[in-house]
C-alpha positions in Angstrom: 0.0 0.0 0.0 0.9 3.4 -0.7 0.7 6.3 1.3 0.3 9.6 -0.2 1.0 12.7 1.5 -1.3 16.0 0.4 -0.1 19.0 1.6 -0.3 22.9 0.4 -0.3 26.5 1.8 -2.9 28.1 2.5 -5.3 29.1 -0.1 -4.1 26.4 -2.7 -7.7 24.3 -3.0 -6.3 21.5 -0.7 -9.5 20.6 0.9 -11.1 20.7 -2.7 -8.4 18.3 -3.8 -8.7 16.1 -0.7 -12.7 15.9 -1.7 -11.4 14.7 -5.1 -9.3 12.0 -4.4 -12.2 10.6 -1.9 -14.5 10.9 -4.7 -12.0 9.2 -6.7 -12.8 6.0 -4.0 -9.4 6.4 -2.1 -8.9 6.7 1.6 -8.5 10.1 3.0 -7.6 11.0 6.5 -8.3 14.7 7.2 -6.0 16.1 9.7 -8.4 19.0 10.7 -11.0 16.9 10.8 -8.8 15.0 13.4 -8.3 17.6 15.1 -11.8 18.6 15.4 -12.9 15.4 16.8 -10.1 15.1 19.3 -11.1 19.1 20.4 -14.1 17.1 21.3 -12.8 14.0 22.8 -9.4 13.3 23.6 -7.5 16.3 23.5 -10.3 19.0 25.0 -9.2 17.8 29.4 -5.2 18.3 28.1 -6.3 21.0 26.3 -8.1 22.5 29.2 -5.2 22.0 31.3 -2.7 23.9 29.6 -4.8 26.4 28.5 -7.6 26.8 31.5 -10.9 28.2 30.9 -10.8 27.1 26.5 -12.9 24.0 27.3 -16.8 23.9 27.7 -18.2 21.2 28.9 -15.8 18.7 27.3 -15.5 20.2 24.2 -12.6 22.8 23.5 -14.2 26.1 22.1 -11.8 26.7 19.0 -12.8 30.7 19.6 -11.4 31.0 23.5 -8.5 29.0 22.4 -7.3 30.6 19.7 -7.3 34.0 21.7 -4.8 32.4 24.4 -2.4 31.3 21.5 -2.4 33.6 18.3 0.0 35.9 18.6 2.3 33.8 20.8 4.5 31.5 19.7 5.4 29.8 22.7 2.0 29.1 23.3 1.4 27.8 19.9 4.4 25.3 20.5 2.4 24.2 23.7 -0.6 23.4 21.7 0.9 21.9 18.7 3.0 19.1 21.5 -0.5 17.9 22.5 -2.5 18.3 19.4 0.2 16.5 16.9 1.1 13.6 18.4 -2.7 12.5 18.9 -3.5 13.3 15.2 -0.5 11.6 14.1 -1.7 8.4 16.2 -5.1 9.2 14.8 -3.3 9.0 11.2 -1.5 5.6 12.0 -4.9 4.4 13.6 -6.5 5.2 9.5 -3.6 3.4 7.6 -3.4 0.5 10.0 -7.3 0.2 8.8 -7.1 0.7 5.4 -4.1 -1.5 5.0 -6.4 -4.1 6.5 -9.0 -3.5 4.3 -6.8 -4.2 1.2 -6.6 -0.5 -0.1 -3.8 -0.1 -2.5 -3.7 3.7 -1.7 -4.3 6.3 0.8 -4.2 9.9 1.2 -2.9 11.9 4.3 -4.0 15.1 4.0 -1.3 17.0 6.1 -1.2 20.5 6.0 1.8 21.1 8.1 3.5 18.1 6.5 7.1 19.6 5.8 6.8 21.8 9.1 6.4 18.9 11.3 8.6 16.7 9.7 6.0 14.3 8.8 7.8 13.7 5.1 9.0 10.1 7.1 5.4 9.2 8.0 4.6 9.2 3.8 6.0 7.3 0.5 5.0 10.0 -2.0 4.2 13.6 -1.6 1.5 15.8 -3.7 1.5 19.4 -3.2 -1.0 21.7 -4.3 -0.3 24.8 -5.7 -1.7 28.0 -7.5 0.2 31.4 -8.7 0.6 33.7 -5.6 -1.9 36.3 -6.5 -5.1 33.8 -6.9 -3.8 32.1 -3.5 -3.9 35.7 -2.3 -7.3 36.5 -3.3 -8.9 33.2 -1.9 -7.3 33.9 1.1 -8.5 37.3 1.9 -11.8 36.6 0.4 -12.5 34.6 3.2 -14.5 35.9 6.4 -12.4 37.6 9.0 -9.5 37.3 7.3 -6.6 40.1 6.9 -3.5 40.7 5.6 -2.0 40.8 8.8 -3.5 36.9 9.4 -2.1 36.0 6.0 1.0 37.3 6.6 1.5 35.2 10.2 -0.2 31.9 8.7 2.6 32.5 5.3 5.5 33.3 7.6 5.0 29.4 9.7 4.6 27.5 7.0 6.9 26.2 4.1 7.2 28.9 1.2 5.3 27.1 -1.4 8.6 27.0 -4.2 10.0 25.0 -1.9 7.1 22.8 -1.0 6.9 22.3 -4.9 10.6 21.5 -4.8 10.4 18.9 -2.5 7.3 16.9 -4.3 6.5 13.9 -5.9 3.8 15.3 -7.8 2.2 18.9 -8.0 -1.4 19.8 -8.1 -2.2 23.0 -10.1 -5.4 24.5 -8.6 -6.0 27.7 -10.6 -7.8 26.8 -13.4 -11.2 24.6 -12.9 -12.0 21.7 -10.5 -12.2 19.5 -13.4 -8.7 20.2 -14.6 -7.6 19.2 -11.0 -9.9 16.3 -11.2 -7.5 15.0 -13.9 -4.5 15.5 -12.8 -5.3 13.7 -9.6 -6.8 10.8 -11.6 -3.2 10.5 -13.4 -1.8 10.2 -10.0 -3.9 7.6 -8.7 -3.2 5.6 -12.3 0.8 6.0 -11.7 0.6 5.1 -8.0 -2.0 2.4 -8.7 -2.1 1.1 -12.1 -5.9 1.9 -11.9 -8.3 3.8 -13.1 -10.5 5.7 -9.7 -13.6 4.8 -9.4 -15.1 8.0 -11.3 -13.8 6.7 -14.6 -15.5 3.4 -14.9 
């Protein structure tokens, strides 16, 4: 089995390209998603210990949370130490499954894959990419965004050159979702000798 890891900046069409290859009938496991689940299970009592008063009633409230750590590196460090190593477990947890299952890919859909060194944790990597100024606009198009918060969530995370650099196979979001469709079809033939399941 082959494990593919999906990453991309912000703005790139990611999540859209996650959707595809599920659609496509491979495995996906959605690290925010994750992360949202364990902010209502397993990680909202650690949570709530390091960061008192972010958790209500079992269930962290992403709102009060993010105004104890945004901004403040040292605090974002403490979250990231609880919150990655139980989506990571959550990840291996997925493949384990899968693998089971008989699946002859999977996707992890990573978006801090090269920041948290999670290139080991993958065989190939796709990266998802579109010119800077359409990234730009999705970006700020978005509600409550500003160019201040774009420039903080740019200066953490890989510069995307190099994210393009570093991968197996790049994903070029800027013109429709059907042109992405078929690029991520090609990459489940090479990495499968298949067809996805939206061809037949």
């Amino acid at each position: 089995m082959i494990v593919l890891g999906l990453t991309g900046s912000i703005g790139m069409g990611k999540s859209t390209t996650a959707k595809l290859f599920a659609e496509a009938g491979v495995p996906v496991h959605d690290s925010d998603e994750a992360v949202h689940r364990l902010y209502a299970g397993a990680a909202a009592p650690l949570v709530e210990k390091a960061f008192p008063g972010t958790a209500i009633a079992g269930v962290v409230d992403r709102v009060a949370l993010s105004k104890k750590v945004v901004g403040d590196a040292e605090a974002i460090a403490r979250l990231e130490k609880i919150v990655h190593p139980l989506v990571r477990a959550d990840a291996d947890r997925f493949v384990a499954s899968a693998r089971a299952a008989g699946a002859q890919l999977v996707v992890l859909d990573i978006p801090l894959l090269f920041e948290t060194n999670g290139t080991s944790r993958v065989d190939r990597i796709a990266v998802v990419s579109a010119p800077a100024e359409l990234q730009r606009e999705r970006v700020l198009s978005r509600p409550g965004m500003t160019e201040e918060k774009f420039a903080a969530i740019l200066a953490r995370q890989t510069p995307d050159a190099e994210k393009r650099r570093r991968a197996d196979f790049v994903i070029d979001t800027s013109e429709s979702v059907e042109a992405a469709r078929g690029q991520v079809e090609a990459i489940i033939r090479e990495l499968t000798g298949k067809t996805s399941a939206l061809s037949h």
